[in-house]
C-alpha positions as CSV (number, residue, x, y, z in Angstrom):
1,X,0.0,0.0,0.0
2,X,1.3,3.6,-0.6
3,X,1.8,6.0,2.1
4,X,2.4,9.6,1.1
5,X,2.7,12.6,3.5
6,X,0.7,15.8,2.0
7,X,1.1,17.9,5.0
8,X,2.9,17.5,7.7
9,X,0.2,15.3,10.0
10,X,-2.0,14.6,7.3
11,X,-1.5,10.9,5.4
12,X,-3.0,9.1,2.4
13,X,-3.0,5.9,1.7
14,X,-3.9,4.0,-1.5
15,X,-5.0,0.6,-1.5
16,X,-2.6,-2.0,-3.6
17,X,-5.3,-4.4,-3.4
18,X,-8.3,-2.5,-4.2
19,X,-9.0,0.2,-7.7
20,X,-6.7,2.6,-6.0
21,X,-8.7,3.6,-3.3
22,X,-8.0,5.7,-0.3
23,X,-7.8,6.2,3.2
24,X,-6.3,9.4,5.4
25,X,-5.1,10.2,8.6
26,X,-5.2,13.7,10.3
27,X,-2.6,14.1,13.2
28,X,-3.8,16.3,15.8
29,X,-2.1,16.8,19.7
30,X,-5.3,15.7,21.2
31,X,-5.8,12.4,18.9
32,X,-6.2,10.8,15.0
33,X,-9.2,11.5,12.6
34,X,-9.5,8.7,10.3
35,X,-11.1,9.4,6.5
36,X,-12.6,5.9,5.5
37,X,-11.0,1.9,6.6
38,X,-10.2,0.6,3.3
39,X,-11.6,-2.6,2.0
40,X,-9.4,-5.0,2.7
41,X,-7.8,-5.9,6.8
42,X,-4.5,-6.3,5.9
43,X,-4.2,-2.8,4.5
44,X,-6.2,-1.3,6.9
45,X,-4.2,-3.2,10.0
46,X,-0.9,-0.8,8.5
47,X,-3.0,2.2,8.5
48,X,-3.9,1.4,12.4
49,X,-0.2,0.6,13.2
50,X,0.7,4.1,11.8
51,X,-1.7,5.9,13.5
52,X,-0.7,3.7,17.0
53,X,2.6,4.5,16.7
54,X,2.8,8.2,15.8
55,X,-0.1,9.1,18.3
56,X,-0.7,8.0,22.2
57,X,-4.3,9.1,22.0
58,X,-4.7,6.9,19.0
59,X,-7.9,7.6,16.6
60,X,-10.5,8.9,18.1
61,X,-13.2,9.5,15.2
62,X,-13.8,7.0,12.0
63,X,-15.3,9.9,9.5
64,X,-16.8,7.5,6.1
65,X,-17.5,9.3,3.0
66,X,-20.0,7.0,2.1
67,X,-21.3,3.6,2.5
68,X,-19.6,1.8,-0.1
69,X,-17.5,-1.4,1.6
70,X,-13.8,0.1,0.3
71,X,-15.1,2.9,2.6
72,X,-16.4,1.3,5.7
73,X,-15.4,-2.9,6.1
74,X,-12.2,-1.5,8.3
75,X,-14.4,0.6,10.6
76,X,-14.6,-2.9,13.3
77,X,-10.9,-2.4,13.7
78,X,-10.9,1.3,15.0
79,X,-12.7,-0.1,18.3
80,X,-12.1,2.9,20.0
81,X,-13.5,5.9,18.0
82,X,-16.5,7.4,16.9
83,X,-18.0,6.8,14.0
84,X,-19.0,9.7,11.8
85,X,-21.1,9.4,7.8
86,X,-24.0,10.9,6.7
87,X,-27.6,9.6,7.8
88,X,-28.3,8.1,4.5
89,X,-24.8,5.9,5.1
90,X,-26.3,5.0,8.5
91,X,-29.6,3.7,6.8
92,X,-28.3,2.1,4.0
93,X,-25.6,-0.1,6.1
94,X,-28.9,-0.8,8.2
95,X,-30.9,-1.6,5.6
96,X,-28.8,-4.0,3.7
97,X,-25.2,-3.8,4.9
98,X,-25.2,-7.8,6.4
99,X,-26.4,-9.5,3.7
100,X,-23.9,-7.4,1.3
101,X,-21.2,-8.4,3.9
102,X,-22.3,-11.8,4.1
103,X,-22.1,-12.6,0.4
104,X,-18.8,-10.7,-0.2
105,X,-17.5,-13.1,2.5
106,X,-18.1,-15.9,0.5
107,X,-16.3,-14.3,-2.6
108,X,-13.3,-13.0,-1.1
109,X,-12.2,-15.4,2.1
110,X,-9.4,-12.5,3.0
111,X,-12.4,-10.6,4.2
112,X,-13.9,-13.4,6.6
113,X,-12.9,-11.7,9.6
114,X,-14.4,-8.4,9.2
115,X,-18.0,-7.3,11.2
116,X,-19.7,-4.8,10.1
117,X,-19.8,-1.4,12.3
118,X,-22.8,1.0,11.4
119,X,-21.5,4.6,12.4
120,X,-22.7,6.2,15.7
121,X,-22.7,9.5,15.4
122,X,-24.4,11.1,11.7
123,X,-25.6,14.1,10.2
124,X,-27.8,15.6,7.3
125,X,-26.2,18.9,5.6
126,X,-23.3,19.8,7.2
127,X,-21.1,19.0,10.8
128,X,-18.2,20.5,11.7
129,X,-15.6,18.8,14.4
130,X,-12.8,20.2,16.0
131,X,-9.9,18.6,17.5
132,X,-6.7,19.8,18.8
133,X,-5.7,22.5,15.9
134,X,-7.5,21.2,13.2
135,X,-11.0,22.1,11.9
136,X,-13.1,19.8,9.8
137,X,-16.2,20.7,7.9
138,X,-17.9,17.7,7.0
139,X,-20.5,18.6,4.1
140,X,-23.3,16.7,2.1
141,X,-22.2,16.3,-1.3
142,X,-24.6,14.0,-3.1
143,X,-24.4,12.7,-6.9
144,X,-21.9,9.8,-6.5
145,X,-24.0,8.1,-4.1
146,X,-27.0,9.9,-2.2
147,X,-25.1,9.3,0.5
148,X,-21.6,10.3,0.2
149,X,-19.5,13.5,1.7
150,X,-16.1,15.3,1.6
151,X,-14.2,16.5,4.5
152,X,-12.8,19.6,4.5
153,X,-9.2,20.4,6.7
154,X,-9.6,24.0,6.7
155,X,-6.1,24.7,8.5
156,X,-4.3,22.7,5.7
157,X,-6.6,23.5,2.7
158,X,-7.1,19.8,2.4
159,X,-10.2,18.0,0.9
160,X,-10.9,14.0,1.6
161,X,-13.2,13.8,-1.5
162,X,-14.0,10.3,-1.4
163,X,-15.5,9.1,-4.3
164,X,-17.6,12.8,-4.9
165,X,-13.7,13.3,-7.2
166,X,-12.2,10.7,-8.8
167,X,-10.3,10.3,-12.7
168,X,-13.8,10.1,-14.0
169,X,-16.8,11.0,-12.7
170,X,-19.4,8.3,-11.5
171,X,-23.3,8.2,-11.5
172,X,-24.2,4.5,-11.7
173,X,-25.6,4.7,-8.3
174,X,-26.2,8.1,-7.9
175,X,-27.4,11.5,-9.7
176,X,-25.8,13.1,-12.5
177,X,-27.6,16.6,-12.0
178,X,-27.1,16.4,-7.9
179,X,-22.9,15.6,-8.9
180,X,-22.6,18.6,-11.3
181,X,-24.1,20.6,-8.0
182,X,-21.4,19.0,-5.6
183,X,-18.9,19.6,-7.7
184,X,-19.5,22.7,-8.4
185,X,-19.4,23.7,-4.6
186,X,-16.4,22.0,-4.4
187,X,-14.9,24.5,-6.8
188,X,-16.0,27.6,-4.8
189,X,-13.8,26.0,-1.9
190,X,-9.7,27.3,-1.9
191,X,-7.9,24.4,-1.8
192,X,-4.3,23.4,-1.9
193,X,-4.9,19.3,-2.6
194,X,-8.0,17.2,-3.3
195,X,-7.5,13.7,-1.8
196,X,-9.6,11.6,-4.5
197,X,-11.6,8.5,-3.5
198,X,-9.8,6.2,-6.0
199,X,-6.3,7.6,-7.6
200,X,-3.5,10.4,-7.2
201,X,-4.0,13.5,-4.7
202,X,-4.8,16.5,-6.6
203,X,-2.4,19.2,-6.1
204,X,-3.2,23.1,-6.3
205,X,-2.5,23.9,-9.8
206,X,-4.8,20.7,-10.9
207,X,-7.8,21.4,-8.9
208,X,-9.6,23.8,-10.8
209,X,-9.2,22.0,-14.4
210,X,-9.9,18.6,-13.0
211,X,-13.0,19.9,-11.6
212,X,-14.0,22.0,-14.1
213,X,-13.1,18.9,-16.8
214,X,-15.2,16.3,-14.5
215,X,-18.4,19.1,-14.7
216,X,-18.2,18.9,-18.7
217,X,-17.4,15.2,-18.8
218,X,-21.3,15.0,-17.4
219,X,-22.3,17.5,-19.5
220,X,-21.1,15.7,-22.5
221,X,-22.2,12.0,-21.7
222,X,-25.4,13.3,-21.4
223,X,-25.3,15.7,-24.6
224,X,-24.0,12.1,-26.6
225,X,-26.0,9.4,-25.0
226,X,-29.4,11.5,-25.8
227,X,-28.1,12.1,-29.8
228,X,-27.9,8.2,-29.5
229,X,-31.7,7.9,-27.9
230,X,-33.0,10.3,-30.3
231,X,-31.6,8.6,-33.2
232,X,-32.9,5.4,-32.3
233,X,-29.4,3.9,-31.7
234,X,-29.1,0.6,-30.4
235,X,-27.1,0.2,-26.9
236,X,-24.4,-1.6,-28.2
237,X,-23.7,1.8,-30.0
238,X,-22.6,3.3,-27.1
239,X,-19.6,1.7,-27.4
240,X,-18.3,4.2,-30.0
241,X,-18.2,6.8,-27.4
242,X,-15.2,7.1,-26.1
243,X,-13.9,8.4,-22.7
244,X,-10.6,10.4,-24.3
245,X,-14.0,11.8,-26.4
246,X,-15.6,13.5,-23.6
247,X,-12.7,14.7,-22.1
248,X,-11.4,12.0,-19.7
249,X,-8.0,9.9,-19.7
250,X,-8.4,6.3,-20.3
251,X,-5.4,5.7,-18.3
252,X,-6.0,6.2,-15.0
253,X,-7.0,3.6,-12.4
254,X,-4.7,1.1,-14.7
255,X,-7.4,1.2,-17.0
256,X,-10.4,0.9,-15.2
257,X,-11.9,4.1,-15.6
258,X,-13.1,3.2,-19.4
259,X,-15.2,0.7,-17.3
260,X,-16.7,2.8,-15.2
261,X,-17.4,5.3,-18.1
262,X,-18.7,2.7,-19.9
263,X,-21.0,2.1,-17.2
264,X,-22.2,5.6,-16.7
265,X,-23.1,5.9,-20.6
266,X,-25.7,2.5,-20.0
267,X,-27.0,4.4,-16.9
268,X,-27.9,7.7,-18.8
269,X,-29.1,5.3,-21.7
270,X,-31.4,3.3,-19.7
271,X,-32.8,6.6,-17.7
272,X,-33.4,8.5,-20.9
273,X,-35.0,5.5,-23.0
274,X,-37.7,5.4,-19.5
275,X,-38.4,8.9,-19.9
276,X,-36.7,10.3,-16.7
277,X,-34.1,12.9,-16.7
């Protein structure tokens, strides 16, 4: 797993074992703030040693940017923090959380040990927690997943995205009108580094382009999957929509992210051919 220092008590790690995604932890004198567990215990178990060994309070809150497992199956081993996500995280992990858990266990046997911890403390819009000399703003930022925030480190100009930024936007299970609007707040914010949910960090001078190029990315999916509806197109077609055609890298996420593209363009197809937005 990679470890990278972006400030100078702020960590990110990015899974080896999972689509690149990533976890955070925010040093403070008076204890850790973990940003999302990781997927898989192994990984997870070296984010915990870190924040053991480089802090005697240890992690006090477990903040989840959404309910997805590479966010949330490594809560179990944070036994003494707080819990933090967004109401609609809390609900959906009630709602159908086990089962998921229970038939991932018999896919993966690395994950057998893991128990699912639903987070204790939640909010709708907005929280913000302080501890020690560091400020978070925890804000709703729905489109991804109804679900999912970003945390905000206001002393270091530092925003744990989760999967509201990633190389390529994605609305499979979410809302492509509500992410244009999160993103777009996003970009009002002044940032230094955006720590993306799958992928690199973001530094200052790519901020503003990525987000600006993730906003038309939407724009343009939408503007080529409905010339493909309106002409009658077969699905199949929209395989001659490329992602490096709307504005996206195919390379990121070793490759992955023409997948998920792939998958939003079927998602827009299937919404428009029912008549919704």
């Amino acid at each position: 797993m990679l470890r990278e220092r972006i400030a100078d008590d702020i960590y990110v790690f990015t899974s080896d074992l999972y689509v690149k995604v990533t976890a955070g932890a925010i040093f403070t004198p008076q204890g850790v703030v973990v940003i999302d567990t990781l997927l898989f215990p192994q990984e997870t178990s070296e984010l915990l040693d870190l924040v053991r060994r480089k802090s005697k309070r240890g992690a006090l809150y477990v903040i989840n940017t959404q309910s997805h497992s590479d966010h949330v199956y490594g809560n179990y081993l944070f036994d003494g923090a707080e819990v933090i996500a967004h109401e609609l995280c809390r609900q959906t992990l009630q709602k159908r959380g086990e089962e998921e858990l229970n038939e991932v266990k018999e896919q993966i046997p690395e994950l057998a040990e893991v128990q699912l911890r639903l987070p204790a403390i939640t909010f709708t819009k907005e929280l913000t927690l302080r501890l020690g000399n560091k400020t978070l703003r925890l804000m709703h930022t729905p489109g991804t997943t109804p679900d999912s925030i970003v945390v905000y480190v206001r002393e270091n100009r530092v925003l744990f995205a989760g999967d509201t930024v990633m190389p390529v936007p994605y609305i499979v299970d979410g809302d492509r009108l509500e992410l244009k609007e999160s993103l777009r707040a996003i970009s009002k914010l002044s940032l230094d580094a955006i720590v993306q949910g799958h992928g690199g960090v973001l530094l200052r001078g790519e901020v503003k382009a990525t987000l600006k190029s993730s906003i038309a990315y939407l724009e343009t999916i939408y503007d080529k999957v409905r010339g493909k509806v309106e002409a009658e197109a077969p699905r199949d077609e929209l395989r001659k929509i490329g992602i490096e055609s709307c504005g996206k890298s195919r390379v990121p996420l070793d490759g992955l992210v023409q997948d998920l593209h792939q998958a939003n363009l079927e998602t827009l197809y299937d919404q428009l051919v029912s008549g919704e937005r």
